[in-house]
N, C-alpha and C positions, 0 to 999 in steps of 0.2 A: 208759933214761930218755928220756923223747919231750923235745922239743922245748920244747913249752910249759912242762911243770915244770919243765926247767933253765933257760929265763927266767924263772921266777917263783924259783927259788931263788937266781940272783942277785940277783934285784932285790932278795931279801929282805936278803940278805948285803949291799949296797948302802946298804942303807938302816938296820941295824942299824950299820952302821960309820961312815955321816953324820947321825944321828939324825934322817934327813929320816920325813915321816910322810904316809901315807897318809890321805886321808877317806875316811871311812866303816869301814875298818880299825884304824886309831890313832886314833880319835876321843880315847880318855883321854891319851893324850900328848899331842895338841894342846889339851887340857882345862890340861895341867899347866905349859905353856910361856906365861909371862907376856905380855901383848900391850898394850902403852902406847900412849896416842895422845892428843895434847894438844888431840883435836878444831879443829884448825885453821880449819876451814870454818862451824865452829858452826850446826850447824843443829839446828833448833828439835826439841822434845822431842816424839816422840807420844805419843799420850795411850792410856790405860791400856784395851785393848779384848778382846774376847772373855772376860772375865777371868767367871770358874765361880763364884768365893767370893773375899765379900773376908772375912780374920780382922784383928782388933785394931782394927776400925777400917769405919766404911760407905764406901761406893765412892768412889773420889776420882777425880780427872779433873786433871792435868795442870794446865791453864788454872786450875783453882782454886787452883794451888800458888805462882800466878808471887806475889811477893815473897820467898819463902822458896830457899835452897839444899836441891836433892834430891839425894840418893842412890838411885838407882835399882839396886838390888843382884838379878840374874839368879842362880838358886841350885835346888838339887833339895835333899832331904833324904839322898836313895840318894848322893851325888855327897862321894868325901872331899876334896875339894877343895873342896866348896862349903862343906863342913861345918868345914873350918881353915880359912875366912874369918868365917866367922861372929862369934866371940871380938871379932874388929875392927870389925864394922860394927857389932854392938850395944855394944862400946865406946865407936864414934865417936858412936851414935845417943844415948848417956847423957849424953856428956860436952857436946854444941853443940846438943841438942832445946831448949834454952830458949833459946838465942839464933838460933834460927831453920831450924834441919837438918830436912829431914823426910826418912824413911828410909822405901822403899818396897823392900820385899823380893815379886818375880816371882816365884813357885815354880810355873817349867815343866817337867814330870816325863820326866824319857827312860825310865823304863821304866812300864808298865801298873800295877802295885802302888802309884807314887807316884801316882795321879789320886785314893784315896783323901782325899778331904775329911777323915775321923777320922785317918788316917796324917799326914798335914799337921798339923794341930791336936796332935796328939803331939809332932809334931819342934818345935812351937813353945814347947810347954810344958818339954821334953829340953833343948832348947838356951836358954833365958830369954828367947826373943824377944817383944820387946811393942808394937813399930813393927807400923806398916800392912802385909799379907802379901797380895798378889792371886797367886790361882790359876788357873795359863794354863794349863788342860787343852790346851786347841787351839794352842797356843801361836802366838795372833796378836799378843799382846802381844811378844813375842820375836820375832816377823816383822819387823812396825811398825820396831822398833827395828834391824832386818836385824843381829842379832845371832846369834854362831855360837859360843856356848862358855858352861860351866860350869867355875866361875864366872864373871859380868861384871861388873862396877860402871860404872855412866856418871852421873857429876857434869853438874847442869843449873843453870845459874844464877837470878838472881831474876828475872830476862826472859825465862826459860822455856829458854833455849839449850840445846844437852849444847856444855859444853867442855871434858871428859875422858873418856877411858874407857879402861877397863883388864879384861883378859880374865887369868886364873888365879890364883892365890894374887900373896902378895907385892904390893910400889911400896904396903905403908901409910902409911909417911912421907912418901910423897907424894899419895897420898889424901889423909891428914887435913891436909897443907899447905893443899893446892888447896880443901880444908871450909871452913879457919879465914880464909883469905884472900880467901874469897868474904865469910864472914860477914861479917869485917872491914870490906871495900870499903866498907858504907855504914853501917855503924855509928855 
């Protein structure tokens, strides 16, 4: 056994025993491992750019949204993770769209098969989703946001802020807190 493959065999052993994860290696494990952040810094939301197709909805821009609470939901259709989020975001998009939620679903594709525009359009009609869906082939939209995982969700307030975000399944109860207690504020 040379040298290098028995450091790369323990490191494996290493890292199967601390569940630590590699980029670029373990991408789907760091995909699956929840990531909270109360956005402390709140800084302002970018705006929706390189986007290929918008479905449900003509193009929107960010700035046109300030009064309203956004969910800005990062998602593939290939991704089961993105796909056990879904249930909840068009939940929460049904349940607080009339009192001012607007849900903007990114669909930036990690592999070649999902750039498909009719593939998209399928998972939208598969899964019942009927909120705004921009398609980040180039995924500058996912830059903008320096966002690094499937699924994301980043909550933006009525001043445009992101003051949540949350990276993998799971924290819905704290999702939809953070929805209802935006809308609330100035109700």
């Amino acid at each position: 056994m040379t040298l290098k493959l028995l450091a790369m065999s323990a490191a494996l052993i290493g890292i199967t025993v601390t569940g630590a994860v590699i980029p670029g290696i373990c991408d789907e494990a760091a995909r699956a491992a929840p990531v909270v952040t109360a956005a402390a810094n709140q800084q302002a939301a970018p705006d929706f750019t390189g986007i290929t197709n918008w479905f449900n909805s003509k193009p929107l821009h960010i700035a046109d949204l300030r009064g309203k609470v956004v969910l800005v939901n990062f998602w593939t259709y290939g991704c089961v993770n993105c796909v056990n989020t879904l249930p909840h975001v068009t939940g929460l998009y049904a349940k607080y769209r009339d009192r001012g939620l607007v849900v903007v679903g990114v669909h930036t594709p990690e592999f070649p098969f999902e750039r498909s525009a009719a593939n998209v359009q399928a998972a939208l009609k598969r899964h019942g989703i009927t909120y705004p869906v921009a398609q980040d082939n180039e995924s500058k939209t996912w830059s903008a946001y320096r966002n690094q995982y499937w699924p994301a969700q980043y909550i933006v307030d009525r001043s445009g802020k992101i003051v949540f975000q949350h990276a993998g399944e799971g924290s819905y109860e704290q999702i939809e807190r953070t929805v209802a207690g935006l809308l609330n504020a100035d109700s």
